[in-house]
DSSP file (Angstrom, degrees, kcal/mol; ACC not computed):
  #  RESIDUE AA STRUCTURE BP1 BP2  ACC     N-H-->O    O-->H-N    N-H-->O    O-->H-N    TCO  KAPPA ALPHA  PHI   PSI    X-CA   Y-CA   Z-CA
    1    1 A X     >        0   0    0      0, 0.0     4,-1.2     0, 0.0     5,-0.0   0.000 360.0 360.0 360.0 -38.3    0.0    0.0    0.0
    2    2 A X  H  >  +     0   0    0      2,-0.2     4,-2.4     1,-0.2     5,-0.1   0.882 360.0  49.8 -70.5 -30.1    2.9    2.5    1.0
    3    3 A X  H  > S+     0   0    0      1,-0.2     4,-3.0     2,-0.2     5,-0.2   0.981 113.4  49.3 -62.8 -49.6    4.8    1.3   -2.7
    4    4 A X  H  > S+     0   0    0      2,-0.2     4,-1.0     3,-0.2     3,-0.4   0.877 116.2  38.2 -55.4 -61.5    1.4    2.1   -4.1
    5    5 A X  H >X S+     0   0    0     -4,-1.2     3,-2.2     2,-0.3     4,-0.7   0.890 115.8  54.6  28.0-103.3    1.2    5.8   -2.3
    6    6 A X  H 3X S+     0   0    0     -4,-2.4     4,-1.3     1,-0.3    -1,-0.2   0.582 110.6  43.6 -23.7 -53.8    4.8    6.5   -2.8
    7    7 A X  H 3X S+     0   0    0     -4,-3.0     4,-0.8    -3,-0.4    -1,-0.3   0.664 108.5  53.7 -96.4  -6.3    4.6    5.9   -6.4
    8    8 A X  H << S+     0   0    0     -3,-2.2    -2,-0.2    -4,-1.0    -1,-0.2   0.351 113.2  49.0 -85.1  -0.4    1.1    7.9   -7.2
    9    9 A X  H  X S+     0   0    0     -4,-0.7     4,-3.8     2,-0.2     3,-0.4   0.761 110.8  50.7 -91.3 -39.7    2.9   11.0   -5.4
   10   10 A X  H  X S+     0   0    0     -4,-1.3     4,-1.1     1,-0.3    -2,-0.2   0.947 114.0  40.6 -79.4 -42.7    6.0   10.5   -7.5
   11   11 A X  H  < S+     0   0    0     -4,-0.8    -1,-0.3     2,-0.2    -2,-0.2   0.232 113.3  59.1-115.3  13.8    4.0   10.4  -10.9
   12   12 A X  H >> S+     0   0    0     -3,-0.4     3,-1.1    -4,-0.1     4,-0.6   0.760 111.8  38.3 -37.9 -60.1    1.7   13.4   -9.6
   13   13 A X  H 3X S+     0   0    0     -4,-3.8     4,-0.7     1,-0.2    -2,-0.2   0.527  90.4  80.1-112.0  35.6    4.4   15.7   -9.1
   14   14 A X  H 3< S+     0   0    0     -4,-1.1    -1,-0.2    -5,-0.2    -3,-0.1   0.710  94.1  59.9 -50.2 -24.6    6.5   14.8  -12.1
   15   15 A X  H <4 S+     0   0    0     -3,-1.1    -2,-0.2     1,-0.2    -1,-0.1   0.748  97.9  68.6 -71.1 -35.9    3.6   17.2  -13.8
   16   16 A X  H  < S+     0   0    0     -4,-0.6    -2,-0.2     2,-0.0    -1,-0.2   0.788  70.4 137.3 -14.5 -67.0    5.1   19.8  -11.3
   17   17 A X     <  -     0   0    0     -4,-0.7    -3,-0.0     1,-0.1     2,-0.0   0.300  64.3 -97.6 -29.9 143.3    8.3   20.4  -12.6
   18   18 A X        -     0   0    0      1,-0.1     2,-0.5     2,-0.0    -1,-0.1  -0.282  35.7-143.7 -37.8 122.0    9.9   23.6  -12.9
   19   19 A X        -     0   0    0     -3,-0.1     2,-1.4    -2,-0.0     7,-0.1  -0.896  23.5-116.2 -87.5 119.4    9.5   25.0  -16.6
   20   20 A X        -     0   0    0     -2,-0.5     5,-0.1     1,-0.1     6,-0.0  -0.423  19.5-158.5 -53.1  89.3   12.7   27.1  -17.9
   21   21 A X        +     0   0    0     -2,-1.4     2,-0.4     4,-0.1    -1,-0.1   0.695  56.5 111.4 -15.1 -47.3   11.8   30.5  -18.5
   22   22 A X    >>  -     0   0    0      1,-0.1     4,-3.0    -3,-0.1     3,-1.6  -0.433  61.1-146.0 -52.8 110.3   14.5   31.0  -20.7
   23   23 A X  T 34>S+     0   0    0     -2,-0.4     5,-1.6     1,-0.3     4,-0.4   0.665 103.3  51.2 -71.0 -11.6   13.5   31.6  -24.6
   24   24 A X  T 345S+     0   0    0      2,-0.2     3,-0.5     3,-0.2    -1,-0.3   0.807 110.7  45.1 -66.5 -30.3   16.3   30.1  -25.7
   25   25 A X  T <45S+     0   0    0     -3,-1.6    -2,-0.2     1,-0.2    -5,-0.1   0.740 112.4  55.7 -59.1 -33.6   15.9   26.7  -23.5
   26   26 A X  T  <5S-     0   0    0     -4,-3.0    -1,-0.2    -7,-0.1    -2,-0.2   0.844 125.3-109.0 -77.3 -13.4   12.3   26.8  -24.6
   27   27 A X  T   5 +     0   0    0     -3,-0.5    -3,-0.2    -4,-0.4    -2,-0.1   0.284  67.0 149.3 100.7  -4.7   13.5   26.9  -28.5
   28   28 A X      < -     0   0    0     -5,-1.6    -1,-0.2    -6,-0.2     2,-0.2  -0.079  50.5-113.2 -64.5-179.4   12.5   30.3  -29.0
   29   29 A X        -     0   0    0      2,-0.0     2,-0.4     0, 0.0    -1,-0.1  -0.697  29.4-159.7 -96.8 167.5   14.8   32.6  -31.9
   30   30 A X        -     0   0    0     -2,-0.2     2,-0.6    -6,-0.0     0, 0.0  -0.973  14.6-129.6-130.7 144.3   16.8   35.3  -30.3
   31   31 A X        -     0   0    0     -2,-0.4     2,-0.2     1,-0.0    -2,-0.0  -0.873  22.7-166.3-103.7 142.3   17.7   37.8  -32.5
   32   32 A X        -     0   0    0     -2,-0.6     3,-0.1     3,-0.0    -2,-0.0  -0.630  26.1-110.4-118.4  87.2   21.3   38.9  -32.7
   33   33 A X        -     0   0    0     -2,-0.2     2,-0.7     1,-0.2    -2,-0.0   0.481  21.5-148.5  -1.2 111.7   22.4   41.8  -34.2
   34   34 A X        -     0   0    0      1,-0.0     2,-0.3     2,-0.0    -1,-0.2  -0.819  24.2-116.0-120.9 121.0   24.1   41.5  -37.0
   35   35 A X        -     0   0    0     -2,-0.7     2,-2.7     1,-0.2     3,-0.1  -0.263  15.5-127.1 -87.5 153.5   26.7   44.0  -37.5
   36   36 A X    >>  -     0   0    0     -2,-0.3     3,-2.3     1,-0.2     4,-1.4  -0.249  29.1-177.3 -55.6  53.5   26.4   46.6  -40.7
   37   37 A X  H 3> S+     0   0    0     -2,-2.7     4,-1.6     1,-0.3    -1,-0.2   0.713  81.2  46.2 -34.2 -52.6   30.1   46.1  -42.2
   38   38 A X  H 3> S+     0   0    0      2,-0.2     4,-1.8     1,-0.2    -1,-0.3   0.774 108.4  46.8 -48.1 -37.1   29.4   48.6  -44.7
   39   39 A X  H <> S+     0   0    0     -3,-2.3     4,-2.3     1,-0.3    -1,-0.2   0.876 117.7  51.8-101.9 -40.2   27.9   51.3  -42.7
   40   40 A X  H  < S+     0   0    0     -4,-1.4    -1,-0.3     1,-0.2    -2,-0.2   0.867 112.8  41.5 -77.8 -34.8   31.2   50.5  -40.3
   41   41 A X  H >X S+     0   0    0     -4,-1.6     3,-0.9    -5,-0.2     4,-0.7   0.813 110.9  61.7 -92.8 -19.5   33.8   50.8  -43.1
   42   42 A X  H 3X S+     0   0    0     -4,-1.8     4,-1.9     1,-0.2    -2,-0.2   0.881 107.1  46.6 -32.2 -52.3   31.6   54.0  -44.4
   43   43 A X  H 3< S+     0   0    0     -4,-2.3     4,-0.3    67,-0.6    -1,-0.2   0.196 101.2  61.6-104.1  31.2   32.4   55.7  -41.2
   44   44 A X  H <> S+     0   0    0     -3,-0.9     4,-1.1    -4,-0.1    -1,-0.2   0.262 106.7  48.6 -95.0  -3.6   36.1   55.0  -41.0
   45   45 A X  H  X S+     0   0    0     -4,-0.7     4,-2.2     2,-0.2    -2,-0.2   0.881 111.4  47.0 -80.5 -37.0   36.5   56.8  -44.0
   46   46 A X  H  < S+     0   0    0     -4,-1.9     5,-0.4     1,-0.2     4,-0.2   0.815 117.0  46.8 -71.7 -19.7   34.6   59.6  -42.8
   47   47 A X  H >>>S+     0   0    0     -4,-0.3     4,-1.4     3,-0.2     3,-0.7   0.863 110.4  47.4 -39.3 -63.7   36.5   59.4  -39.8
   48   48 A X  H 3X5S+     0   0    0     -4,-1.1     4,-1.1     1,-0.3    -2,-0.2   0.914 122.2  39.9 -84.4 -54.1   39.9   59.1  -41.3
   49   49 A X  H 3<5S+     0   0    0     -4,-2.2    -1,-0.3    -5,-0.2    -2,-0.2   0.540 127.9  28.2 -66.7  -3.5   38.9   62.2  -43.7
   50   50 A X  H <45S+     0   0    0     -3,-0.7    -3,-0.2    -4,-0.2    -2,-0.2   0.470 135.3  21.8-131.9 -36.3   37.0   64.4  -41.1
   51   51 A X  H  X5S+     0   0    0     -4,-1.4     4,-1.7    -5,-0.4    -3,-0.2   0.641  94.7  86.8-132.3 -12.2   38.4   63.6  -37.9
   52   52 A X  T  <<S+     0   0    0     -4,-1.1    12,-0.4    -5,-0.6     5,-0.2   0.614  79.3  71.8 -72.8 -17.6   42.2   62.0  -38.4
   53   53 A X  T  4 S+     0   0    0     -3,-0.1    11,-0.6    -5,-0.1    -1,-0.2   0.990 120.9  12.2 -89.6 -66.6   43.9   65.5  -38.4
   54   54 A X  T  4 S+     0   0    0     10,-0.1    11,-2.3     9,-0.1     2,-0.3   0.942 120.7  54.9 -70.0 -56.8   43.1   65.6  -34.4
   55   55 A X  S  < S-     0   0    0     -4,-1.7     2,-0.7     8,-0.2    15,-0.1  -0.712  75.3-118.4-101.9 131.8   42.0   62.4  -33.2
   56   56 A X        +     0   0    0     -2,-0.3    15,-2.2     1,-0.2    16,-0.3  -0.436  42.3 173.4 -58.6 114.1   43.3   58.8  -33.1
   57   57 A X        +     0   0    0     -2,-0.7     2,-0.3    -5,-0.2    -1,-0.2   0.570  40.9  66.4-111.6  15.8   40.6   57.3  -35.0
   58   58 A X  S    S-     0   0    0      2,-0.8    14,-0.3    -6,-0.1    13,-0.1  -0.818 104.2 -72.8-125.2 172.0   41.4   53.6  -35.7
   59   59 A X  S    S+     0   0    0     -2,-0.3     2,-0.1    12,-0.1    -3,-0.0   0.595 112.3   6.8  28.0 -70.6   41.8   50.4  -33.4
   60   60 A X  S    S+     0   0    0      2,-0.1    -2,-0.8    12,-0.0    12,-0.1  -0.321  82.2  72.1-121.9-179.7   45.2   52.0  -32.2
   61   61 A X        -     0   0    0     -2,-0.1     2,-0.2    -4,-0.1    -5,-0.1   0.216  66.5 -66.3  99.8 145.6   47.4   54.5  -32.1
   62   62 A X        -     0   0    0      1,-0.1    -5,-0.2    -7,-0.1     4,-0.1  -0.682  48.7-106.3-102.1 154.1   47.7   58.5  -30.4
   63   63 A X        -     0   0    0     -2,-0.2    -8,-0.2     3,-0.2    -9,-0.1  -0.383  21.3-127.8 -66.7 148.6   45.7   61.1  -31.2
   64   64 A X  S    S+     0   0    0    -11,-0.6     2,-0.6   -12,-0.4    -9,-0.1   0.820 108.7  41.9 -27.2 -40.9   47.7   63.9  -33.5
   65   65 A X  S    S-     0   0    0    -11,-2.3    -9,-0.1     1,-0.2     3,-0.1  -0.945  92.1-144.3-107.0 124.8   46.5   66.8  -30.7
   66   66 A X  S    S+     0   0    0     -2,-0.6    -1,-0.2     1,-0.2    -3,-0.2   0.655 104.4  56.6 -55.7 -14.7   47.0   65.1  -27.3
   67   67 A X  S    S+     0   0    0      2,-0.1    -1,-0.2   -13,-0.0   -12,-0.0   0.931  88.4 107.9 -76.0 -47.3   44.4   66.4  -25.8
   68   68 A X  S    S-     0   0    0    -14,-0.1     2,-0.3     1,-0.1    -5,-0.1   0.084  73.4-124.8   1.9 158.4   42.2   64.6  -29.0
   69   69 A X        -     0   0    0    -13,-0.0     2,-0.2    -7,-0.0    -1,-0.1  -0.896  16.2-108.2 -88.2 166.5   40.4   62.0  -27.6
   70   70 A X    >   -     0   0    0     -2,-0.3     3,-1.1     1,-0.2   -13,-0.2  -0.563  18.9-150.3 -85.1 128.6   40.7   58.4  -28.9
   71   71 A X  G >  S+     0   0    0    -15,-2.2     3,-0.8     1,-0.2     4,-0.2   0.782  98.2  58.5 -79.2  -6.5   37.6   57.4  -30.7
   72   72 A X  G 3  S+     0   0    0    -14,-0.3    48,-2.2   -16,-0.3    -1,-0.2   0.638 105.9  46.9 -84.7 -22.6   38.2   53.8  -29.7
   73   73 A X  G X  S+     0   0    0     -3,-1.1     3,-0.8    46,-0.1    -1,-0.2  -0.091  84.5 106.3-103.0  47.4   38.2   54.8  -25.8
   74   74 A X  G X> S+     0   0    0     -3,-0.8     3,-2.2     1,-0.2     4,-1.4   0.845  76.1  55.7 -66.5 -46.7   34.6   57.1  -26.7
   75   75 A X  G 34 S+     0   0    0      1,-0.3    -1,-0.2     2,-0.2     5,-0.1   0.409  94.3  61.2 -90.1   9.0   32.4   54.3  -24.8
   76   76 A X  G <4 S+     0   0    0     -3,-0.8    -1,-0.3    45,-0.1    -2,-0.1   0.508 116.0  31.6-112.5  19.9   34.2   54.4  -21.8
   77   77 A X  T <4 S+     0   0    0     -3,-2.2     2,-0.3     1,-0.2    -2,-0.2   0.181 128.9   1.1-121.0 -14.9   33.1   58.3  -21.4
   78   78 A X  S  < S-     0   0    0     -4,-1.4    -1,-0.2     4,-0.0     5,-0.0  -0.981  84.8 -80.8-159.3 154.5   29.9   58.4  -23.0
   79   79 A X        -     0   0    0     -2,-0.3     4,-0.2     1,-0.2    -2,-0.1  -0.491  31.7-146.0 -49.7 155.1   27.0   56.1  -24.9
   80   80 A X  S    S+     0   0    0      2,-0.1     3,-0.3    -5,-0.1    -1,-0.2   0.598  98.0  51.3-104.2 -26.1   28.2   55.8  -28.3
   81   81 A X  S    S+     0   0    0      2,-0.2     3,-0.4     1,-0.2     4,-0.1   0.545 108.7  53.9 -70.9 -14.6   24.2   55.9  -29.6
   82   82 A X  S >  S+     0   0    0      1,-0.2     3,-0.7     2,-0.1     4,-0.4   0.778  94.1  68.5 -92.6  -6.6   23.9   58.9  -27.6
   83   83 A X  T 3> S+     0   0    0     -3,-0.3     4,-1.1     1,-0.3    -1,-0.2   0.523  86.3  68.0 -55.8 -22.9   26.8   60.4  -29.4
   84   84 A X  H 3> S+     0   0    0     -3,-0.4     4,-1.0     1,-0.2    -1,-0.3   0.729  95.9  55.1 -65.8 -18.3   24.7   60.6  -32.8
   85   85 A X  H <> S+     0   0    0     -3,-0.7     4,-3.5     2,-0.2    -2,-0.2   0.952 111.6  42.6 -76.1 -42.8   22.4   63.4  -31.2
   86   86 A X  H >4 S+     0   0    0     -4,-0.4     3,-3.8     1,-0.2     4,-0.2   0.877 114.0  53.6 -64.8 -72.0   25.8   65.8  -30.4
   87   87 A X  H 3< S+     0   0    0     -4,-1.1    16,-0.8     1,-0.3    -1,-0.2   0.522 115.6  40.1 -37.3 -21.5   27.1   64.7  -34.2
   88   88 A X  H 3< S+     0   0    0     -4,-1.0    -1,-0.3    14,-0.1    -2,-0.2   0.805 127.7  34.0 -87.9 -36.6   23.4   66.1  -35.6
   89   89 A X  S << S-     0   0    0     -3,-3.8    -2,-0.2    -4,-3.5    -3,-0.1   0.575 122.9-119.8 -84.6  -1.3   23.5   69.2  -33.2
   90   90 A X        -     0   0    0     -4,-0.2    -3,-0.1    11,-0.2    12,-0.1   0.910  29.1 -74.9  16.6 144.8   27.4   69.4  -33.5
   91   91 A X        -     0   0    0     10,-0.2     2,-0.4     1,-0.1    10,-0.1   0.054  41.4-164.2 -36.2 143.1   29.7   69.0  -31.1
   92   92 A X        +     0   0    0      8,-0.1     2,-0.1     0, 0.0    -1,-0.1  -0.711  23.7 169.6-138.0  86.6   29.9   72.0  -29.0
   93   93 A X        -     0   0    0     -2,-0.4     5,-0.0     2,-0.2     0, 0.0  -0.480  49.2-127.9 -87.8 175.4   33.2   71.9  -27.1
   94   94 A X  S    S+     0   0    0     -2,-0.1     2,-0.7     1,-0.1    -1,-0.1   0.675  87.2  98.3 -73.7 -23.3   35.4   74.2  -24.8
   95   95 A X    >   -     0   0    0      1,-0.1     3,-2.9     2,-0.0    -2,-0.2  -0.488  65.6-154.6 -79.1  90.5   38.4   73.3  -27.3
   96   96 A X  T 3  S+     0   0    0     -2,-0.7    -1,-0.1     1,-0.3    -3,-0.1   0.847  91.4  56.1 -21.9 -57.0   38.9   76.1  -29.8
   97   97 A X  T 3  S+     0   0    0      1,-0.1     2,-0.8     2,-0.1    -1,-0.3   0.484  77.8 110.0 -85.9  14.6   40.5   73.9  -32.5
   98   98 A X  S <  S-     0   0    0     -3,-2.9     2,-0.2     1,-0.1    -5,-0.1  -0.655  70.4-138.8 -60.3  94.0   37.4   71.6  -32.4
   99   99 A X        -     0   0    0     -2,-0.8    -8,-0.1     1,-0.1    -2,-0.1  -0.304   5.3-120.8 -17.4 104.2   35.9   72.4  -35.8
  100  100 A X        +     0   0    0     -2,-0.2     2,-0.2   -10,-0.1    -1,-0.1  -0.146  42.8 170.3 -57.7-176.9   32.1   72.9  -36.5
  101  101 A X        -     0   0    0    -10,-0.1     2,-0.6     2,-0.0   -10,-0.2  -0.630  28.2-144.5 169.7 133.0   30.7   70.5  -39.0
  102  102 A X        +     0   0    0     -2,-0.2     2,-0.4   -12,-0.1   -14,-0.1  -0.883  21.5 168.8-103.5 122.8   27.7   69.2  -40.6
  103  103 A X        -     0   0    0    -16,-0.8   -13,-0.1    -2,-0.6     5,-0.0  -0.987  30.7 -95.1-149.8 178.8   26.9   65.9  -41.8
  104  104 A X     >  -     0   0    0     -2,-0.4     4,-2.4     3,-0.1     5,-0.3   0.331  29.9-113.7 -65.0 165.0   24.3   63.8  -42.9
  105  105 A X  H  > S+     0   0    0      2,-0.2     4,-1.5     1,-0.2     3,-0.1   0.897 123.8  44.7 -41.1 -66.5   22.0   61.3  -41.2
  106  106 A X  H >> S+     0   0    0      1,-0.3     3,-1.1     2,-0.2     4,-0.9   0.728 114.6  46.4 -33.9 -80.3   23.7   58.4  -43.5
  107  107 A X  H 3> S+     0   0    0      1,-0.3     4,-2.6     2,-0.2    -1,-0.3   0.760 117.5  47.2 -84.2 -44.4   27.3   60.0  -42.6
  108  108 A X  H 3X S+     0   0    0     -4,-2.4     4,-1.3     2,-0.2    -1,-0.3   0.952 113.8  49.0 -55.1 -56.1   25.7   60.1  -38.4
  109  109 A X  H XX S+     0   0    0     -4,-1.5     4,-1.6    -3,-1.1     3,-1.5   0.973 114.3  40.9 -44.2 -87.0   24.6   56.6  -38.7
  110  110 A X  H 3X S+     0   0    0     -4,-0.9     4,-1.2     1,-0.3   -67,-0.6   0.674 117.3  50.9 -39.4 -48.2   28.2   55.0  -40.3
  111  111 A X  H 3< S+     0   0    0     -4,-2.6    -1,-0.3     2,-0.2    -2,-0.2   0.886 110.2  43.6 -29.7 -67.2   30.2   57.2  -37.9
  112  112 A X  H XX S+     0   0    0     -3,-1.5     3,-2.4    -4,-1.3     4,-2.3   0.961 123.5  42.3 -80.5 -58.3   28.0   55.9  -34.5
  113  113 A X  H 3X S+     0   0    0     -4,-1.6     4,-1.1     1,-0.4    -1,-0.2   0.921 119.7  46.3 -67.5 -17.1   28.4   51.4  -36.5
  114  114 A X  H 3< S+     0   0    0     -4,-1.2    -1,-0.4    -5,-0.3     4,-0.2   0.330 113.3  45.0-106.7  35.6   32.2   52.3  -37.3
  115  115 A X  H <4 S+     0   0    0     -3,-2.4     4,-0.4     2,-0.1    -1,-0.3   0.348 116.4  45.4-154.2 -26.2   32.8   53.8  -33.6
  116  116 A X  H  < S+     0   0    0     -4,-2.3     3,-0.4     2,-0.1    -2,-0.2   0.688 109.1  63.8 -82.7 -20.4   30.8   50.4  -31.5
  117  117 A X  S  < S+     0   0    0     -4,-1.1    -3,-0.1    -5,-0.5    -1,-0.1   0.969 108.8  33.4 -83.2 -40.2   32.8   48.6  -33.8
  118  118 A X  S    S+     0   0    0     -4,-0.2    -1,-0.2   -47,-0.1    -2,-0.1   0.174  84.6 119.2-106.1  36.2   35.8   49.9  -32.2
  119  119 A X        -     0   0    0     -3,-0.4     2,-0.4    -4,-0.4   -46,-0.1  -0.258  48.0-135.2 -71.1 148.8   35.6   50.4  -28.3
  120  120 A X        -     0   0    0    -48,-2.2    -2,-0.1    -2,-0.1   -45,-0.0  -0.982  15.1-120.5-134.2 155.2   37.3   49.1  -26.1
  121  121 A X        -     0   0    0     -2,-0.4     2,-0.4     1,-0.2   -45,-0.1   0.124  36.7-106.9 -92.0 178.5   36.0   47.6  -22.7
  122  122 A X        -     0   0    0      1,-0.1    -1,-0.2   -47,-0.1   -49,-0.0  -0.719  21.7-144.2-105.3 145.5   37.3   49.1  -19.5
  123  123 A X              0   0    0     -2,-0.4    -1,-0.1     1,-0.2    -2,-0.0   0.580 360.0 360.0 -93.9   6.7   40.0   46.4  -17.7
  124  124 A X              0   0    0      0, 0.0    -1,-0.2     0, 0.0    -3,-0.0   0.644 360.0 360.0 -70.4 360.0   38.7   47.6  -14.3
């Protein structure tokens, strides 16, 4: 009678179990960004043409101006998506030789993919 018991508790709460939450454990898609290559080699040209006189703008490398900042350490001072709003309202620094400049949505977009493409993470 207890065997009997025992095993109509055990196949009760086998129905029980804990469900995963997680949509990838359930089978669900995840989407992952897949990043723009073009729009990222777009704005290292405008970079290299616009912005190289002052600023280190690739991977590596010191800025011309020392003061310049590196566009590769950008994300560890600011969002890098909130940086497209100053680049449409232009930059408005205390630093004289900082240049005004307009440039297009496109040019704002490729700038912001080719500048997450090259940050680097903070080692703290």
């Amino acid at each position: 009678m207890n065997y009997l018991v025992a095993l109509t508790l055990l196949i009760g709460l086998s129905g029980c179990a804990v469900q995963p939450t997680d949509p990838v454990a359930q089978g669900a898609w995840v989407e992952v960004p897949v990043p723009n290559v073009a729009a990222q080699q777009r704005g290292a040209a405008y970079a290299s043409a616009n912005c190289a006189g002052c600023h280190a703008v690739g991977p590596t490398g010191d800025s011309p101006l020392a003061a310049a900042p590196h566009f590769r350490a950008l994300g560890l001072r600011y969002r890098v998506d909130d940086l497209a709003e100053s680049f449409a309202e232009g930059i408005d620094t205390a630093h004289a030789a900082m240049p005004e400049f307009i440039m297009s949505p496109e040019e704002n977009s490729d700038l912001v993919a080719y500048l997450k493409s090259i940050q680097v993470r903070s080692t703290r």
